[in-house]
C-alpha positions as CSV (number, residue, x, y, z in Angstrom):
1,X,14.0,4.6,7.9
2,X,13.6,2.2,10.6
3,X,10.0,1.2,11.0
4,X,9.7,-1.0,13.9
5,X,12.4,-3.5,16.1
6,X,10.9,-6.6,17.3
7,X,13.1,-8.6,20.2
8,X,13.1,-12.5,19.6
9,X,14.9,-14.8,21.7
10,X,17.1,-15.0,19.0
11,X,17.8,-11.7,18.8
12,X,16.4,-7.9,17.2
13,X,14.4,-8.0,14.0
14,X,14.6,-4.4,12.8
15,X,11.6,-3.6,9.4
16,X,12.3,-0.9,7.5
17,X,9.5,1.1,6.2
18,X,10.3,0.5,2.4
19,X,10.0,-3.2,3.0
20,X,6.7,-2.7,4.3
21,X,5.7,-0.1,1.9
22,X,7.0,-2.5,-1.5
23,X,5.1,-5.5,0.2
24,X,1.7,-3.9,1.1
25,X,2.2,-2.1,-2.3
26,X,2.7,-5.4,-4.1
27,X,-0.2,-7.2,-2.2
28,X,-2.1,-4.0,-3.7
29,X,-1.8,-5.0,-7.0
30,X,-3.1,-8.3,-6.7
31,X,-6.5,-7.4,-5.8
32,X,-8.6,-7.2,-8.3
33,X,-9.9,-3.8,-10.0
34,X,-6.3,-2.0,-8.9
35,X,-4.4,-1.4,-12.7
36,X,-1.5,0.3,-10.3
37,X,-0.1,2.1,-8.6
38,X,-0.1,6.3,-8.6
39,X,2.4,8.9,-8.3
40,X,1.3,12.2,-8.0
41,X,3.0,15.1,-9.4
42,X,2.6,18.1,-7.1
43,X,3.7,20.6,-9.0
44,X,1.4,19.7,-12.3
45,X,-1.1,18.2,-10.9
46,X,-1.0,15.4,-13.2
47,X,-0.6,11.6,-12.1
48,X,1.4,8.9,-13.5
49,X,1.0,4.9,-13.2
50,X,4.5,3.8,-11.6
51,X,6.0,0.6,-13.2
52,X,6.0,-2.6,-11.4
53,X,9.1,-2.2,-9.8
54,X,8.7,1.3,-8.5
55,X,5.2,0.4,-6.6
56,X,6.4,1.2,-3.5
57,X,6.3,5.1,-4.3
58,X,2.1,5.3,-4.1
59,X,2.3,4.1,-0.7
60,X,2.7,5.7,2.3
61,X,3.9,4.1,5.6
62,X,3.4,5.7,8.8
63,X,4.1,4.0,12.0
64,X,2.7,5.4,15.5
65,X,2.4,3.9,18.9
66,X,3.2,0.5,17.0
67,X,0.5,0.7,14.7
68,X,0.8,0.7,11.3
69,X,-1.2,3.5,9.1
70,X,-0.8,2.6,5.0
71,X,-2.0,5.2,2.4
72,X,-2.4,4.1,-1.1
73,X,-2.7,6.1,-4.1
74,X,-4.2,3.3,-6.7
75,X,-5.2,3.8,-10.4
76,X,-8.7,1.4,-10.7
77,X,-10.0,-0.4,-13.9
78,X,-12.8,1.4,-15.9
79,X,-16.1,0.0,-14.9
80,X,-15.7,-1.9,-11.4
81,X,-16.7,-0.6,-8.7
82,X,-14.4,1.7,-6.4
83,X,-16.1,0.6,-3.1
84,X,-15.9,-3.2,-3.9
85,X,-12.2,-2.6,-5.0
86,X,-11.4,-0.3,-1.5
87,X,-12.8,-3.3,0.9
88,X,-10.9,-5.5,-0.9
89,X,-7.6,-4.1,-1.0
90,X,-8.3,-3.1,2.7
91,X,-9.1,-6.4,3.8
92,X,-6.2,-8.3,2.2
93,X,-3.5,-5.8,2.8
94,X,-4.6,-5.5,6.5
95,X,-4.6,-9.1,6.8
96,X,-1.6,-10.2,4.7
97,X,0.4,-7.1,6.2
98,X,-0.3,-7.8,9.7
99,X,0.9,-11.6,9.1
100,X,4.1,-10.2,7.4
101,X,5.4,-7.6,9.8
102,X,3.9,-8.8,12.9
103,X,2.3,-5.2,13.5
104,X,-1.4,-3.9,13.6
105,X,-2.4,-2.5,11.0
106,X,-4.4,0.4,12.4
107,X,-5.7,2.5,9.2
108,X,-5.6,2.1,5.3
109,X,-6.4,5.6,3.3
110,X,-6.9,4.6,-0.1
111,X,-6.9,7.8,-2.3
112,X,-8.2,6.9,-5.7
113,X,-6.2,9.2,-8.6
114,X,-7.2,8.2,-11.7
115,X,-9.3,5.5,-13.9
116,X,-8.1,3.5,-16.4
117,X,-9.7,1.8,-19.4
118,X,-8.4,-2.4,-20.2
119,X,-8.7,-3.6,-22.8
């Protein structure tokens, strides 16, 4: 799915929304307090850490009016706390997406579906 087309002199840059979500999901797991990423299953209820290279399932891309909206669903370390992890991821994903793409980021929803204990 297309998620935005950008005209260059060059010519059309065309990002497609799995690009976007694998990149803001991998900038995700850089900041620190985030063990992963989440995928929920509906139909238990139960949630389960993706692998590295499936990240791009716990986020969500939605693009309207040319703003980008990003929901994340992030598994945290045990013991940090979930506020000082959320403005962090926000901050750096806004800020690293935005640079990347070349489109505001309007919202990040960061949905928080389980806890996880390092050792």
């Amino acid at each position: 799915m297309k998620v935005s087309s950008i005209d260059t002199h060059m010519g059309n840059i065309t990002i497609d929304q799995d690009v976007v979500a694998q990149y803001a999901g991998s900038v995700a797991m850089e900041c620190f307090g985030v063990v992963g990423m989440a995928n929920m299953n509906m139909k238990d209820g139960l949630v389960r850490l993706l692998k590295k290279d499936s990240i791009s399932r716990g986020v969500q891309v939605i693009l309207s009016n040319n703003r980008l909206t990003l929901n994340f669903h992030i598994v945290v370390s045990y013991g940090v706390s979930i506020l000082a992890v959320a403005d962090n991821l926000i901050s750096n994903v806004k800020y690293k997406v935005e640079e990347f793409t070349g489109i505001e980021v309007e919202k990040v929803n960061i949905y928080v579906e389980g806890v996880k204990v390092i050792d």
